[in-house]
Phi, psi and omega in degrees: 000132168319136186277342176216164219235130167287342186293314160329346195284318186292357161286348162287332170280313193303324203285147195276175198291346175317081179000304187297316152320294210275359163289302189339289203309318162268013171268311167342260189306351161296322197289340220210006163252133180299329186211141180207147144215165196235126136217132219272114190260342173192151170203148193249119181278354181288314179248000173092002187272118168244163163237108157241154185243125202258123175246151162187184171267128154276160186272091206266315240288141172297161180303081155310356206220352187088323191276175173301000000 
């Protein structure tokens, strides 16, 4: 079975605005990719508003080992 599913991606959008959801969701998908970047694409210093756009590789191959 895979460790992580790409259709899972979509629980980061499901997640509710809490900071705290939405880190889970995206430690998920970190735990679990082979390759990850982050870029920070705008930030408004006036209001504190950012954007980053986050990339990477999933991890598709099974779980061989039993582990998480």
């Amino acid at each position: 079975m895979p460790r992580f599913q790409p259709t899972d991606l979509s629980v980061i959008e499901r997640a509710p605005t809490s900071p705290a959801a939405l880190s889970q969701g995206l430690w998920e998908v970190l735990r679990h990719s082979l390759a990850s970047k982050a870029k920070v694409d705008s930030y408004n210093w006036e209001t504190g508003e950012y954007r980053v756009v986050l990339q990477g590789t999933l991890d598709l191959e099974e779980n061989k080992f039993g582990n998480p």
